[in-house]
Phi, psi and omega in degrees: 000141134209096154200199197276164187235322224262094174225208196296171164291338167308300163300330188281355184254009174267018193292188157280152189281342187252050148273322172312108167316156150092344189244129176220196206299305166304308162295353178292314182296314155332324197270337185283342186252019160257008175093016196251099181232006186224170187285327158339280177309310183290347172267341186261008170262132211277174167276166203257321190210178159210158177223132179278115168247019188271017162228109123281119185272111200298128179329323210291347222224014186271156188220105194330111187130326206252147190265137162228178167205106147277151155272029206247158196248147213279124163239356161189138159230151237193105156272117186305162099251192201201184195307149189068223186253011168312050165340115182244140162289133154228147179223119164271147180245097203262137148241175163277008164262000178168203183227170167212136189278153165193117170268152191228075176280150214057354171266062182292318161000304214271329188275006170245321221243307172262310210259042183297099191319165180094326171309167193212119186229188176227114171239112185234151193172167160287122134312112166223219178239139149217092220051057197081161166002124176201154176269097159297070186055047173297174172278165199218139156205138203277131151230207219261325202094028185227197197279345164351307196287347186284331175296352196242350171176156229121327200203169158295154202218120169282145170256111163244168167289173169201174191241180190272136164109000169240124187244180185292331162307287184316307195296308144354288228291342161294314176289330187250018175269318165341283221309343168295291129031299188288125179261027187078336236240022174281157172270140191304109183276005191239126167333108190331263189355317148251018160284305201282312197310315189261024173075016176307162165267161177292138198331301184289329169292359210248347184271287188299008183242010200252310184271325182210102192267194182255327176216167161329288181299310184329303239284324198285344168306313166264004167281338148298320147298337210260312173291315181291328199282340155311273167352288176317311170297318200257350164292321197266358159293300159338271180308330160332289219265328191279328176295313163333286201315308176321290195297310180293356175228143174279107234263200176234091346175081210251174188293062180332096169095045182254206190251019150278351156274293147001297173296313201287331189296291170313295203289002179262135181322356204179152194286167176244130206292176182295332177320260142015293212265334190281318198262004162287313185291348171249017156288351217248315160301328174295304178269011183257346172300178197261357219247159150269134163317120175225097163225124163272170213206113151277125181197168164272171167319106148109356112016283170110062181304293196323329216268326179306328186308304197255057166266300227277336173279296187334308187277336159302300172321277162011290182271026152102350183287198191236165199223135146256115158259101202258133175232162158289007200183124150007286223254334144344287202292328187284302183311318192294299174333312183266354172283319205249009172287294182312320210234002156253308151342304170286349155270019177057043175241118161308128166219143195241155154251088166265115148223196199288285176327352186308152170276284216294025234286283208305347160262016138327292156343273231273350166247010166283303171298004165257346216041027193293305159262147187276308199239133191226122157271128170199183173267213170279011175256018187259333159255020167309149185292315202275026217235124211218076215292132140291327170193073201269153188233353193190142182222125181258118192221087193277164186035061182295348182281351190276343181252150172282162184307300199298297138353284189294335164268357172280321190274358178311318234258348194288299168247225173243144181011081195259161146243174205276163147207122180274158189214126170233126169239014151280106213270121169239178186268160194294301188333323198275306155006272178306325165290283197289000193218023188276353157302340184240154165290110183267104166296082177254120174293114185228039193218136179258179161305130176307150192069013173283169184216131109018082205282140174259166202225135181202127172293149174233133185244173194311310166345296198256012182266027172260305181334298199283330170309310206279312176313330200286311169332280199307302185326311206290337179284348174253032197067356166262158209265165190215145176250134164246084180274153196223153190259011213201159163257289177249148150007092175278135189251007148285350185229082196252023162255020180261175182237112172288139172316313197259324171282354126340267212303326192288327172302305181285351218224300203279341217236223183329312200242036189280167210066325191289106211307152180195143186240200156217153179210113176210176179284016174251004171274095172308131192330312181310313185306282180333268179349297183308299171313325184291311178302339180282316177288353185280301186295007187026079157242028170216162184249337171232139171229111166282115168227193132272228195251033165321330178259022192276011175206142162067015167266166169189101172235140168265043162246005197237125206242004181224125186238135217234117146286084176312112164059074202289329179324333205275319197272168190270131178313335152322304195270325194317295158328296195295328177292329141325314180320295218287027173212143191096044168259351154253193202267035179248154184262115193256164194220164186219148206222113191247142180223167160111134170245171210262144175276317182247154171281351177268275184347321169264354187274288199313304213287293186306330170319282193322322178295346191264283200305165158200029138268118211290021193235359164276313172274345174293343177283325195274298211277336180295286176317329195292312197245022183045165192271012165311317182301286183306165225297101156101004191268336189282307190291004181261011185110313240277317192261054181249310188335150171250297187254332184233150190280079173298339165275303183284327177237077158314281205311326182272345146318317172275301179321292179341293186275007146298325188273321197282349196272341224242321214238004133285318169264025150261004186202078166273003155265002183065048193279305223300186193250346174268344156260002169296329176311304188293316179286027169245312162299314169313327174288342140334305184225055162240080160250124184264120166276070176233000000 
C-alpha cells in the first residue's frame, strides 16, 4: 500500500482503492464498473466460484468426461479459420508426462496475441476429443514465473466477476494485499449472539477465507456468513421503517360484521374456498386493529382475489367510510366497476367510475367530495389532485407492481391514514415476496375455485394450424369464445418476423375462421370502441376476440375457452401465464395454443415451462432460475440490487432465518439502541424504504 490501512474499519474501508500499488485512474474506472470504489468494496466483492488447484493433473493422465487444470506450456498456436468470419484458437500443450490440444472457438484472436509459445499457463475444462485428448474453451489463466504464481495455484483459487480490460490476476493480487493489512483487529459487525449461534467465523477470519480459503467448507461457511449478514441487514431495515411508520400513525379501527358485510354474505351466488375465509379473517383482523392495514393479497389468476377485496370494502362501509380501488388500465377499471356495481348497488351502495376518459369526471369529482359516492373504481386519475375524497377508510391496488411507491402513496394521501390493501395476480416467488414486499403482511389464496379445470397448454406447429382452426370453429358452435394475440398492433419492418393484430385479424376473419363473428381490439382505440368490443364479447355476440395483450388482465367470461398465442416466445413468462388466466374460468376444459417457433434458448426454455406448469407460484419459481431475480417487478426499489453476496435462489433458508432473526432483535431492541447492534443499524438504514 501506499500508505498505512491500518484505522478503524470505517475509515479505513472508506479509503480510495488508489492507496493500493498498481492501481491509478484507469483501473479505479474498471473497477468502478464493477460497483467497487473503496477499499471496503473491494473486500466485499465476493468470488463468483472457486477452482480447486492444489491438484494438477499430468496430461498424460487426464481421462476423457472429467473436469482437470492442467499445468503446460504453449508449443504452437494456430489461428484457424473456418466459415464466415469465424475463428479457432488450436494451441498445443506440454508437460513433462506428454501433450494436449486446447481450442478457443471463435477466438482465432488468442493465437496471435496471447497464447505466444513458451507461455506457461493453467488451463481447466472438460476433457473431451480432439485428435486426441483435449480442452474446449477452458478457463485459462497465464502465469509469470515469479513468487506470485503462488496466489493463482497450489491452492483453492477464487474467480470473480469482472469487467473487460480487468483480469483475475490484478484483482487476486489487490484483494490480497488488503487482506495483509488487517491485523485482525476488525470489529465484529453481527450482534456477537448470533454469530456464536450459527458458529460463523469472526469478520477478519471471515474476509480471508472468503477471498483464499483453506478448504472448501471454509470458503462456503464464510460466505454464508456474509449473506445472512446482508440479508439480516435488509429484513431489519424493512421491517424497521415499517415499525417507524405504524408506531407514529393511528389507523381507523373499522366495523366488523355490520350491516353490509351481513348483506354481501347473503347476496353472494357461491360458497368461498377455504383459501378465501382464511385471508378475509386476516384482513378483518388488520382492520379492527388500531394500527392501518398494510396488506398484499397474492393469488393466481381466477383465485377470487376481488370478492375477498370487496369483504374488506363492505366492513369498510359499515364504518361510514368511503372504499378506493385503483387499477392500471382502463379497461380493468371498467371490469371491476362493473363487477362491483353488479354486487353492490343492490345493496344501496353508490359506486363511481373515474379514469381519464370518464365525460361526466368533475360531477363525479364533486359527488366523491360530498361522499354522496362510496365506493370510486379508477385509474391514475383517483390520485390526481384535483380528485377529493370525503372520507376515505380503504384504498384498494389490483396488479400493485404496475404503480410506483410514490403513486401508491398519493392516493394514500387522500385520506387519514386508511387502510391499504394490495392485490397481486403476479405469482412471485416467496424469497422474492418477502423481499420486495417485506414492509407489508403477505396473504396468499392458494385455492381456485371448485369446478375449475387446469387450462392445458400445448405448442402448435405450422403443420397442425388447420387443426387448431377447424376446433375454434367446432368451440364457437358450441357457443364458446376464442382469444387471438398478436404481439404487434401493425407491421413493423425491423421486426417482419412478428405477426401484427390487425393483418391477423383480416387474414384470419376473411381466411380459416371466416362466418365467425370476429372483432379486433388493440390499444390505439379509443376507450368507448374498447368498451363496447368487451360488452359485446362479454354478452358472447362476438366469437374470436383478435387483440394484444391489452386483455392481459381483468377480462374475465366463462364462455370463453380457447386461447392462441402469436410468436408465443417474444413474451415473458408471467404475461404468458397472465394470457392463459383469461381463459378457464368455468367449468369447461379450456386450451392454450403457443404458435411460433422459438428464437432462442431461454424462449424456448419460457415455452415448455409454460407447458409443464399451470400454477403461477410454480412458473415463478421457474422463471426465478431462468432470468435471476433481477428482472421482476418492484426488486431494484426494494433493495435487492444493493445484495453483494446472497443469493435469492441458493438462500432461500437463510432468508426466511434473517427475517426471524430481525423480527426477535425489533422486539427486545426496537430502535436498535444496544451497543452490539450499532453495526446492523447502520447497514440497515440502507434498506429501510417501506414498499408500501
Amino acid at each position: 500500500m501506499k500508505s498505512d490501512t491500518h484505522q478503524s474499519t470505517e475509515t479505513g474501508f472508506a479509503q480510495s482503492l488508489d492507496m493500493l500499488s498498481g492501481i491509478g485512474p484507469k483501473s479505479m474506472g474498471l473497477l468502478a464498473q464493477l460497483g467497487v470504489e473503496t477499499l471496503g468494496d473491494l473486500l466485499l466483492h465476493m468470488p463468483r466460484r472457486y477452482e480447486d488447484r492444489r491438484h494438477i493433473t499430468p496430461m498424460a493422465e487426464a481421462v476423457l468426461g472429467e473436469n482437470v487444470t492442467v499445468r503446460g506450456e504453449v508449443v504452437s498456436a494456430r489461428n484457424v479459420r473456418m466459415r464466415g468470419r469465424m475463428s479457432m484458437a488450436v494451441l498445443r500443450l506440454k508437460d513433462d508426462t506428454g501433450e494436449m490440444t486446447v481450442t478457443f472457438f471463435g477466438r482465432g484472436f488468442l493465437a496471435n496475441s496471447t497464447f505466444t509459445p513458451g507461455k506457461i499457463g493453467l488451463f481447466t475444462g472438460k476433457v473431451e476429443s480432439y485428435k486426441g485428448p483435449a480442452l474446449k474453451n477452458p478457463e485459462y489463466e497465464l502465469l509469470s514465473g515469479d513468487d506470485e504464481d503462488r496466489l493463482h495455484t497450489g491452492r483453492i483459487v477464487p474467480i470473480y466477476r469482472l469487467t473487460d480490460g480487468l483480469s483475475q490476476r490484478r484483482l487476486r493480487r489487490w484483494i490480497f494485499q488488503v487482506l495483509g493489512e488487517i491485523d485482525g483487529s476488525l470489529p465484529e459487525s453481527l450482534p456477537p449472539f448470533l454469530q456464536q449461534s450459527y458458529d460463523f467465523p469472526p469478520y477478519t477470519e471471515a474476509l480471508q477465507a472468503v477471498h483464499f480459503p483453506e478448504t472448501p467448507e471454509a470458503a462456503d461457511q464464510a460466505r454464508k456468513r456474509f449473506a445472512y449478514e446482508e440479508l439480516l441487514a435488509m429484513q431489519t431495515g424493512i421491517l424497521w421503517a415499517r415499525h417507524q411508520v405504524l408506531d407514529q400513525e393511528t389507523g381507523i379501527q373499522q366495523v366488523i360484521n355490520g350491516a353490509h358485510l351481513k348483506a354481501l354474505g347473503k347476496a353472494l351466488p357461491f360458497e368461498l374456498t377455504e383459501a378465501q375465509d382464511r385471508v378475509i379473517s386476516e384482513l378483518f383482523a388488520d382492520m379492527v386493529s388500531p394500527r392501518p392495514m398494510a396488506r398484499l393479497i397474492q393469488g393466481d389468476v381466477g383465485c377470487g382475489k376481488t370478492v375477498v377485496a370487496l369483504h374488506a370494502v363492505a366492513a369498510c362501509l359499515d364504518g361510514g367510510h368511503q372504499a378506493a380501488i385503483m387499477a392500471p388500465t382502463e379497461i380493468l377499471a371498467e371490469q371491476h366497476a362493473l363487477h362491483l356495481k353488479g354486487m353492490l348497488e343492490p345493496l344501496g351502495v353508490n359506486v363511481a367510475l373515474l379514469t381519464g376518459s370518464t365525460a361526466n369526471a368533475k360531477l363525479v369529482r364533486e359527488s366523491i367530495a360530498d361522499g354522496i359516492m362510496q365506493v370510486v373504481v379508477g385509474t391514475h386519475a383517483l390520485f390526481q389532485e384535483k380528485t377529493q375524497f370525503h372520507r376515505l377508510g380503504l384504498v384498494v391496488i389490483d396488479e400493485q407492481h404496475r404503480f410506483g411507491v410514490t403513486q401508491r402513496q398519493r392516493l394514500a394521501a387522500k385520506g387519514v391514514s386508511p387502510d391499504i390493501l394490495h392485490m397481486s395476480a403476479t405469482p412471485i416467488p416467496r424469497t422474492l415476496a418477502i423481499t420486495v414486499y417485506g414492509g407489508m403482511d403477505i396473504s396468499l389464496i392458494d385455492q381456485l375455485p371448485p369446478g375449475r379445470l387446469p387450462v392445458k397448454t400445448r405448442r402448435v406447429t405450422p403443420k397442425k394450424l388447420g387443426g387448431m382452426y377447424d376446433y375454434i370453429r367446432e368451440e364457437a358452435g358450441k357457443g364458446f369464445q376464442t382469444f387471438i394475440i398478436c404481439p404487434l398492433i401493425e407491421g413493423s419492418e425491423t421486426r417482419e418476423d412478428l405477426t401484427p393484430v390487425i393483418d391477423h385479424f383480416e387474414a384470419l376473419s376473411y381466411g380459416p375462421l371466416a362466418g365467425l363473428e370476429a372483432a379486433l381490439l388493440h390499444g390505439r382505440l379509443d376507450p368507448s370502441e374498447k368498451d363496447a368490443i368487451m360488452q359485446r364479447f362479454k354478452a358472447k355476440e362476438i366469437d374470436v376476440l383478435f387483440s394484444t395483450t391489452v386483455i392481459e388482465v381483468g377480462i374475465d367470461v366463462d364462455t370463453a375457452t380457447t386461447m392462441v398465442i402469436e410468436n408465443a416466445d417474444q413474451f415473458g413468462l408471467t404475461q404468458l401465464h397472465q394470457l392463459r388466466g383469461r381463459v378457464g374460468r368455468g367449468s369447461v376444459q379450456s386450451y392454450c395454443f403457443l404458435l411460433g417457433k422459438p428464437r432462442t434458448e431461454d424462449g424456448k426454455k419460457r415455452l415448455e415451462i409454460l407447458c409443464e406448469f399451470t400454477s403461477g407460484f410454480d412458473i415463478a419459481e421457474a422463471d426465478l432460475e431462468l432470468r435471476g431475480p433481477g428482472e421482476f417487478y418492484g426488486v431494484r426499489q426494494a433493495g435487492l440490487s444493493d445484495l453483494r453476496v446472497a443469493d435469492l435462489i441458493r438462500d432461500v433458508r437463510l432468508l426466511d432465518q434473517a427475517r426471524r432473526d430481525a423480527i426477535a432483535l425489533l422486539e427486545c431492541d426496537p430502535a436498535l439502541n444496544a451497543k452490539e447492534h450499532q453495526a446492523l443499524r447502520k447497514r440497515a438504514e440502507r434498506f429501510g424504504v417501506l414498499n408500501v
